[in-house]
C-alpha positions, 0 to 999 in steps of 0.5 A: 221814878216808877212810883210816878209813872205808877200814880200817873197810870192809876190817875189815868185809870181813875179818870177813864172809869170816871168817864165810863161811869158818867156815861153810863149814867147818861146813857142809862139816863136817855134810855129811861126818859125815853121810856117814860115818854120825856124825851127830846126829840134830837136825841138817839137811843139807839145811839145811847143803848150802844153807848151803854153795851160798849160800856158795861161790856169794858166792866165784862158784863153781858146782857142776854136775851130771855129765852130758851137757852136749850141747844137743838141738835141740828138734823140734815134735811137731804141725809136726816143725820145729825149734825155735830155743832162743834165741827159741822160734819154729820154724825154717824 
């Protein structure tokens, strides 16, 4: 009886990546047409690019801006003290 539960759970499994990949592909689909200028006009891609984050965020991966990924330490403009940007209290 757990074996058929067990298989039911993994062909449930099975479909919903099924379902995640073939939208994924059609986001990733949507977005590039519409790059490359052969878009139908009815279609969102902005609805497609937030199907693609929910998507590639459920296989955990993340998508970050380029940039600068140093951290400033924040200053006080009344006090000039420093800022701890765990707690947010001033430094002494």
């Amino acid at each position: 009886m757990e074996e058929q539960e067990d298989q039911q759970k993994e062909g449930q499994s099975r479909i919903g990546t099924l379902v995640q990949l073939i939208v994924l592909a059609w986001s990733l689909g949507v977005i590039s047409m519409s790059y490359f200028g052969n878009t139908v006009k009815q279609i969102d891609t902005t609805f497609a690019a937030g199907l693609l984050s929910g998507v590639l965020s459920s296989f955990n991966i993340t998508v970050k801006k380029p940039g600068n990924n140093k951290k400033t330490e924040k200053t006080d403009p009344i006090t000039g003290k420093k800022v701890d940007p765990v707690t947010g209290k001033l430094k002494s």
